[in-house]
Backbone as CSV, one residue per row, in Angstrom:
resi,resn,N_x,N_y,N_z,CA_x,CA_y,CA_z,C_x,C_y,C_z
1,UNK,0.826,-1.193,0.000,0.000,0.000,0.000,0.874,1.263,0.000
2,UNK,2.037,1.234,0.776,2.514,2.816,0.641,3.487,2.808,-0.026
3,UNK,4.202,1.543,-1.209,4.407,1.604,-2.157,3.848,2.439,-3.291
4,UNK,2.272,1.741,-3.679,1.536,2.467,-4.801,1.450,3.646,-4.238
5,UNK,1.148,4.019,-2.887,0.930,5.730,-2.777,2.098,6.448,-3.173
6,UNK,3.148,5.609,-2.821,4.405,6.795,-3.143,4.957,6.716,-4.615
7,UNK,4.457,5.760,-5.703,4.359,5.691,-6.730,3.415,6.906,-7.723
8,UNK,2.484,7.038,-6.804,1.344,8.021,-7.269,1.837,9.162,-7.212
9,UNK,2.368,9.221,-5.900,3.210,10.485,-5.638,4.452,11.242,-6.010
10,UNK,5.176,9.954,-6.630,6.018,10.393,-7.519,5.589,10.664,-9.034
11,UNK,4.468,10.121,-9.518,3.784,11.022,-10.839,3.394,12.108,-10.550
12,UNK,2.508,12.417,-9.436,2.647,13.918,-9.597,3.613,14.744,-9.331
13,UNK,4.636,14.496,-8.461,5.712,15.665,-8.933,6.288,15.453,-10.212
14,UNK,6.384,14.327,-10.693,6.712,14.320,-11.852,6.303,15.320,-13.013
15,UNK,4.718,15.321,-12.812,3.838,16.104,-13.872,4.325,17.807,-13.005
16,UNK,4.260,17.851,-11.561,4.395,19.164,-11.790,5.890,20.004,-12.040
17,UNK,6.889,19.068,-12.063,7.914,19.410,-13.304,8.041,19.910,-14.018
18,UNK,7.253,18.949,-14.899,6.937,19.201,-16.616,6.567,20.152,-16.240
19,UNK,5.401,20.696,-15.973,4.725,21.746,-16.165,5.192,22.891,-15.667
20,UNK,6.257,22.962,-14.831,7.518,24.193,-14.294,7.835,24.345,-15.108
21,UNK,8.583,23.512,-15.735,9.484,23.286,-17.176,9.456,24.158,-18.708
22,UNK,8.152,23.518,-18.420,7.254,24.093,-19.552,6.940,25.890,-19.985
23,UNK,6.430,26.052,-18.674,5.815,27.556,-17.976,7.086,28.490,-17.902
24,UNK,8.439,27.802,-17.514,9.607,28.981,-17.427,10.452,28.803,-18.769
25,UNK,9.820,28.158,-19.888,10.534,28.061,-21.128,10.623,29.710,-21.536
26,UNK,12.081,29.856,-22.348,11.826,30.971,-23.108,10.983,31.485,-24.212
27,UNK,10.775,32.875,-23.884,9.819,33.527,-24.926,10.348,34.202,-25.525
28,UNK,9.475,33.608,-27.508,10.335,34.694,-27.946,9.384,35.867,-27.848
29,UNK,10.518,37.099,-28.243,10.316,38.492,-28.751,9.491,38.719,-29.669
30,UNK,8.113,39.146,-29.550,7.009,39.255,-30.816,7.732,40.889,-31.535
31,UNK,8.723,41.117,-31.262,8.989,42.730,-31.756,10.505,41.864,-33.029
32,UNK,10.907,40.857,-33.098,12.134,39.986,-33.517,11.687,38.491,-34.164
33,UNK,12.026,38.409,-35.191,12.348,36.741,-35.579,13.473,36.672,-35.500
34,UNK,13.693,35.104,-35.126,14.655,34.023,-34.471,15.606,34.036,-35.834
35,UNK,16.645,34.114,-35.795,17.404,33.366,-37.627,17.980,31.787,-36.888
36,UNK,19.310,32.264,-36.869,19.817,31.132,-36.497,21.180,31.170,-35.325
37,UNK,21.816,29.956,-34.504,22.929,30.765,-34.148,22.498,31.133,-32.861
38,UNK,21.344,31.816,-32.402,21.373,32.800,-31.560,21.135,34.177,-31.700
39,UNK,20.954,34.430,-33.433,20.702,35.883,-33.666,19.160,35.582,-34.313
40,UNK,19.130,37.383,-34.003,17.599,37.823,-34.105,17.511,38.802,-35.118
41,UNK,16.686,39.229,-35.941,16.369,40.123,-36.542,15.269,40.998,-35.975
42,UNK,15.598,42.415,-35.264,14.613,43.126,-34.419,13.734,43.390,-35.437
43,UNK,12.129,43.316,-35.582,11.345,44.310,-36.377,11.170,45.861,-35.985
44,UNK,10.810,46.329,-37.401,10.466,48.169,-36.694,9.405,48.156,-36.457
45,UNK,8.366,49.501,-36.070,6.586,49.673,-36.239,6.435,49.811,-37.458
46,UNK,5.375,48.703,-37.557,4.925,48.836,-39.054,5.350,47.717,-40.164
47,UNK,6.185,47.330,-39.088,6.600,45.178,-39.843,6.116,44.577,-39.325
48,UNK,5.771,43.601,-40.110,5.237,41.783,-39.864,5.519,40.877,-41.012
49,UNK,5.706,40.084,-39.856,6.464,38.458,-40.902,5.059,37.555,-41.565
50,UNK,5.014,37.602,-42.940,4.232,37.703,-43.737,4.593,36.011,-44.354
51,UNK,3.509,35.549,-44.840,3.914,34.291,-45.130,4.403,34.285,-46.614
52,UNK,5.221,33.456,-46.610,6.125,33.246,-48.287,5.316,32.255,-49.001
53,UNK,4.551,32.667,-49.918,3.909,32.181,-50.995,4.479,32.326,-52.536
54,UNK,3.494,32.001,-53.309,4.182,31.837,-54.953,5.173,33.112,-55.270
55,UNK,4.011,34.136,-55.009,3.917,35.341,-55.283,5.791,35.974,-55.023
56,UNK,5.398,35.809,-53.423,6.453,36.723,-52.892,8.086,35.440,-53.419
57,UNK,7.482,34.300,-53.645,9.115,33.206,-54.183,9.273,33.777,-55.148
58,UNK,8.840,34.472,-56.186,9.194,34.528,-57.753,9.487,35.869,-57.374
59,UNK,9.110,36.372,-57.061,9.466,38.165,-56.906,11.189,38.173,-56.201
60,UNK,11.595,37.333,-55.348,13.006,37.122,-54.642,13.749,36.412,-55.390
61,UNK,13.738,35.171,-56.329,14.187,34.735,-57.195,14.625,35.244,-58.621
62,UNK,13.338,36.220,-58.941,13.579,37.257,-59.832,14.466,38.679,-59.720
63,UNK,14.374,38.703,-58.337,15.930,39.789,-57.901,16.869,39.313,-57.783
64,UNK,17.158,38.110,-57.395,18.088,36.587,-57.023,19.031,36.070,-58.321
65,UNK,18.349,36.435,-59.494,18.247,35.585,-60.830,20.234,36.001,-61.320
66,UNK,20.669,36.721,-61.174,21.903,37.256,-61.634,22.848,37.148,-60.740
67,UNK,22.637,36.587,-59.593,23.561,35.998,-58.431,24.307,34.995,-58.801
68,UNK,25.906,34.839,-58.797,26.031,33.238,-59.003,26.393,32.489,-57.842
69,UNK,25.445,32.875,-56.533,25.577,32.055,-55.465,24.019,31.814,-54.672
70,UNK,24.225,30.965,-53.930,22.432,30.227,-53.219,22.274,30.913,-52.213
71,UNK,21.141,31.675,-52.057,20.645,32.033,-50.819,19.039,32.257,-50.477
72,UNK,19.048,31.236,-50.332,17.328,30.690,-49.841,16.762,31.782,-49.511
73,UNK,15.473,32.020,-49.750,14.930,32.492,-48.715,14.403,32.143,-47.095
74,UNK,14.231,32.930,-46.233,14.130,32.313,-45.010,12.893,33.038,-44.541
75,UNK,12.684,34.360,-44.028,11.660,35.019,-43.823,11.159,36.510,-44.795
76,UNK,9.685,36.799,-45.147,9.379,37.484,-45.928,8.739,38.431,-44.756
77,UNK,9.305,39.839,-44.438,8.640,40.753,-43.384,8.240,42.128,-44.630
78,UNK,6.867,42.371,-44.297,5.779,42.908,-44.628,5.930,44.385,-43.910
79,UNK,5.775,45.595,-45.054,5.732,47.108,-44.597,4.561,47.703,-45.553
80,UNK,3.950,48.869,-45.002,3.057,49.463,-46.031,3.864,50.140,-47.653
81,UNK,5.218,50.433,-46.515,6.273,51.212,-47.815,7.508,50.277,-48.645
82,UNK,7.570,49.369,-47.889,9.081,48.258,-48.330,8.550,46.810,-48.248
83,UNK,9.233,46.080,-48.576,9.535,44.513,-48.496,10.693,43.842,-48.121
84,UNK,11.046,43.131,-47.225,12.200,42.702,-46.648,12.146,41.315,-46.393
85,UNK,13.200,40.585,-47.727,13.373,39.662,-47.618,14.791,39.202,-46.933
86,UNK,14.476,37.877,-45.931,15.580,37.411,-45.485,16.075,36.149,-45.781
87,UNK,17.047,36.183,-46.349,18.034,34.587,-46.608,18.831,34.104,-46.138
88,UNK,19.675,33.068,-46.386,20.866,32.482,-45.675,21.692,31.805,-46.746
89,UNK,22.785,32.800,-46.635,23.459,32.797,-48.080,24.098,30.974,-47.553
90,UNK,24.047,30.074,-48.817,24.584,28.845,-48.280,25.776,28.786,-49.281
91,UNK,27.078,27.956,-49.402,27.915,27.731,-49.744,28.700,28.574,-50.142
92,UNK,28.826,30.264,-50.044,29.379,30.905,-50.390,30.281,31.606,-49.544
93,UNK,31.014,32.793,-49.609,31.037,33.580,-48.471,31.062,35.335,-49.047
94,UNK,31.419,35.768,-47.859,31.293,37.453,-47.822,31.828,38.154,-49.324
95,UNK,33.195,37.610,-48.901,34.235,38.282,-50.455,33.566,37.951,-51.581
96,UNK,32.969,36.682,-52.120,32.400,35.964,-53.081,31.440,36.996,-53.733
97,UNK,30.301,37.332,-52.467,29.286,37.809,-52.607,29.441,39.737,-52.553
98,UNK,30.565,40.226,-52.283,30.850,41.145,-52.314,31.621,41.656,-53.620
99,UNK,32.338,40.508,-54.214,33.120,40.528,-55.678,31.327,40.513,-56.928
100,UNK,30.829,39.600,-56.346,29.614,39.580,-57.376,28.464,41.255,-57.207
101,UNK,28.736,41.695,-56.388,27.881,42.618,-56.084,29.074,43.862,-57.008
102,UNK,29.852,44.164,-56.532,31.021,45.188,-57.433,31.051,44.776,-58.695
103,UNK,30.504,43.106,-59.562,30.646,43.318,-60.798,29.689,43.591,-61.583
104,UNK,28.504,43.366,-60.830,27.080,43.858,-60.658,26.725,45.617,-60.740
105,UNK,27.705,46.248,-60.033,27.546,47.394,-59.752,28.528,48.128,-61.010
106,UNK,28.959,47.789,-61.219,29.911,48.354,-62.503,29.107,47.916,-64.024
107,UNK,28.557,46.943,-63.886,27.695,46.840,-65.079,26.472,47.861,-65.385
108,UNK,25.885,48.375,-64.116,24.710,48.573,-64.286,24.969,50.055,-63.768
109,UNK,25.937,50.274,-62.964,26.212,51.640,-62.833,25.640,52.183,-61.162
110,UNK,25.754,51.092,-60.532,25.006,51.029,-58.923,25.814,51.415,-57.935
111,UNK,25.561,51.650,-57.216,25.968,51.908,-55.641,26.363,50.633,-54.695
112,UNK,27.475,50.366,-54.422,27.873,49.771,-53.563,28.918,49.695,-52.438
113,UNK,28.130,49.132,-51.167,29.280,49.237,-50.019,30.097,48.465,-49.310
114,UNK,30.845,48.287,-48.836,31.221,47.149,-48.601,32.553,46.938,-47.160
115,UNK,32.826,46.579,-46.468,33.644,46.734,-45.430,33.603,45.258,-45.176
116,UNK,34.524,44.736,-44.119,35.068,43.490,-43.876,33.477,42.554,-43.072
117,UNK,32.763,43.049,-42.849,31.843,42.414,-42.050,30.408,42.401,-43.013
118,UNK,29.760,43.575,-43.948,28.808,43.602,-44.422,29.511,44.376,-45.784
119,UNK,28.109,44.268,-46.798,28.548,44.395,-48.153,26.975,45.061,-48.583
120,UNK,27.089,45.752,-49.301,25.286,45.826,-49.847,25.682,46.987,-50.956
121,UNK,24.453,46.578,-51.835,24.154,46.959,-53.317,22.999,47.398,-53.278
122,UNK,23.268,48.659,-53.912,21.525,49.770,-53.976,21.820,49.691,-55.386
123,UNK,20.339,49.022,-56.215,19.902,49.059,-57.321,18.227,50.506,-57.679
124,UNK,18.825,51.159,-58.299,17.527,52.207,-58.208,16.924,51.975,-59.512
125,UNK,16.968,51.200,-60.367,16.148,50.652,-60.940,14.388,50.376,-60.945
126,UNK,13.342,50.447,-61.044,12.217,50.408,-60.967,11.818,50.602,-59.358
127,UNK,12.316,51.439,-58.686,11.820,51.245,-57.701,13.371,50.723,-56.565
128,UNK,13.738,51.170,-55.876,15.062,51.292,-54.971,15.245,49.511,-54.674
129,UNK,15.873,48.689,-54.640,16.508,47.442,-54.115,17.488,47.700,-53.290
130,UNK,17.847,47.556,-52.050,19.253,46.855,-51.171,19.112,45.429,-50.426
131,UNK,20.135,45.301,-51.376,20.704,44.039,-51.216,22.153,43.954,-50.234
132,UNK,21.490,43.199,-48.707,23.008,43.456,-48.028,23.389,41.887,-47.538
133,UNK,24.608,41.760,-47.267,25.180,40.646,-46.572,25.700,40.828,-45.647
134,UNK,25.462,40.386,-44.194,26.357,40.760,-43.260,27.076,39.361,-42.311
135,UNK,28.623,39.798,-41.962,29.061,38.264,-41.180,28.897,39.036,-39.937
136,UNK,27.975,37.659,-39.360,28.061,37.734,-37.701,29.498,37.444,-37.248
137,UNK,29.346,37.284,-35.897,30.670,36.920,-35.372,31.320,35.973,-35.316
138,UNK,30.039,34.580,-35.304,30.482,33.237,-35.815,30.988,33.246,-36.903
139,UNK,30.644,34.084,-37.869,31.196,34.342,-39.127,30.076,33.101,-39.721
140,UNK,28.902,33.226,-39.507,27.246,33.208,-40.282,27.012,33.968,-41.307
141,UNK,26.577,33.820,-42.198,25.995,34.804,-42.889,24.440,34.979,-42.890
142,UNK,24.091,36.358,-43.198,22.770,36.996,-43.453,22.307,37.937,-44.494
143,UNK,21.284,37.128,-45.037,21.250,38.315,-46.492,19.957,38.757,-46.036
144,UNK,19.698,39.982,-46.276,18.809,41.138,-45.969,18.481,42.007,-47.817
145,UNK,17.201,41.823,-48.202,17.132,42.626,-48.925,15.897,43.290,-49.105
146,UNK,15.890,44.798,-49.413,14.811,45.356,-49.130,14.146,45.731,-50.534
147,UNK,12.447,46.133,-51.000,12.185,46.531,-52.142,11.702,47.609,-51.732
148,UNK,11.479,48.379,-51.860,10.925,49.872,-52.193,9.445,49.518,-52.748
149,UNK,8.262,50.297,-51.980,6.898,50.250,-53.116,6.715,51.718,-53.426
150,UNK,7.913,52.923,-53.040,8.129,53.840,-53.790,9.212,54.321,-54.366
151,UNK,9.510,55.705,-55.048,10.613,55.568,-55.725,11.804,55.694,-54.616
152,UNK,11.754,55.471,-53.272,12.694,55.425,-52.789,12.568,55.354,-51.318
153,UNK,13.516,54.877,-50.741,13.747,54.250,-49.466,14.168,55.308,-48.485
154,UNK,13.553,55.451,-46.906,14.585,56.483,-46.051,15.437,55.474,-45.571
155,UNK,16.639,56.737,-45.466,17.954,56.543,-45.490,18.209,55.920,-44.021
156,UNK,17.176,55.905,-43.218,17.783,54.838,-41.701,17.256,53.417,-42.521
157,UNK,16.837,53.145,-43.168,16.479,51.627,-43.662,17.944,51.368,-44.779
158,UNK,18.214,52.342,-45.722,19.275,52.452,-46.530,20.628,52.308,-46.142
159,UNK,20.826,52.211,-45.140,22.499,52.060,-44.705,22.619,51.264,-43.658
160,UNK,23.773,50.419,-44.431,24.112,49.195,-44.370,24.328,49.335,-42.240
161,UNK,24.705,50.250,-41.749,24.904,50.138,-40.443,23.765,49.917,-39.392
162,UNK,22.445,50.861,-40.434,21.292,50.398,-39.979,20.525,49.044,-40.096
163,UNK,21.352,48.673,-41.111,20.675,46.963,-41.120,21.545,46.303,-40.453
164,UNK,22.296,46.619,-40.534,23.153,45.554,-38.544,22.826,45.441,-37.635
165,UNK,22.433,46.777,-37.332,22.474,47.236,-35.943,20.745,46.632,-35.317
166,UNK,20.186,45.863,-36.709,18.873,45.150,-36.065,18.963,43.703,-36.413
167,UNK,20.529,43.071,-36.213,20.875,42.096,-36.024,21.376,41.989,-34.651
168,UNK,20.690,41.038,-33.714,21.202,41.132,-32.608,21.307,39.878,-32.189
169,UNK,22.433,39.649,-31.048,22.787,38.033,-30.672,22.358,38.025,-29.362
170,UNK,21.371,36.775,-28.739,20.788,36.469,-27.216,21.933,35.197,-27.203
């Protein structure tokens, strides 16, 4: 008999464990999506992570199309004024993608920046494009690119320091 009771009794602390467990798990940040690693991408007011359908795959693939390196898409975040797609450049690295962006930019006559950690290409073409890459500290990569739904972008979204600086590591 005080076998099974203390059998019983050890399921329920058992269950109320779990359920500690459970209850003090971390939360994420509804203001941030998760990438990878440990880093976050903060959102501003006025973003939301929007689901990736046909639509928004062919529209990133079609900016994508003149790249000669892979970078998936990962999350599609939603503005009344921009579009911000996020990828994860795979098999390549920074210089690669920074040599393709300068030969890119000399063809077409573009703007580009570039320093040892991030790289990005403003296409003003139909409507403003930046296209940036930045290495975390693991030396990860992150591609960030924004569309314009007018003829042009403000300049805290436009520079490359401002798209870092809403890369953050927990």
């Amino acid at each position: 008999m005080y076998l099974t009771h203390f059998g019983a009794m050890n399921n329920k602390i058992l269950v109320f464990f779990l359920f500690l467990l459970v209850g003090c798990g971390t939360k994420e940040n509804p203001n941030e999506i998760q990438l990878f690693n440990g880093y976050a991408l903060s959102l501003k007011a006025g973003e939301s992570v929007a689901e990736i359908d046909e639509t928004i795959s062919k529209r990133y693939a079609e900016a994508q199309k003149n790249s000669n390196f892979q970078v998936p898409l990962f999350r599609y975040i939603s503005h009344k004024d921009y579009d911000m797609f996020v990828g994860v450049p795979y098999n390549t690295s920074l210089e690669e993608i920074a040599a393709a962006y300068q030969q890119q930019a000399n063809a077409e006559g573009t703007s580009v920046e570039c320093n040892g950690a991030q790289c990005c290409l403003i296409e003003k073409n139909s409507g403003y494009h930046c296209k940036c890459a930045f290495k975390n500290a693991d030396n990860s990569l992150v591609f960030i690119m924004l569309e314009s739904k007018a003829a042009t972008l403000p300049d805290n979204l436009m520079k490359t320091s401002a798209l870092a600086a809403r890369l953050v590591k927990h």
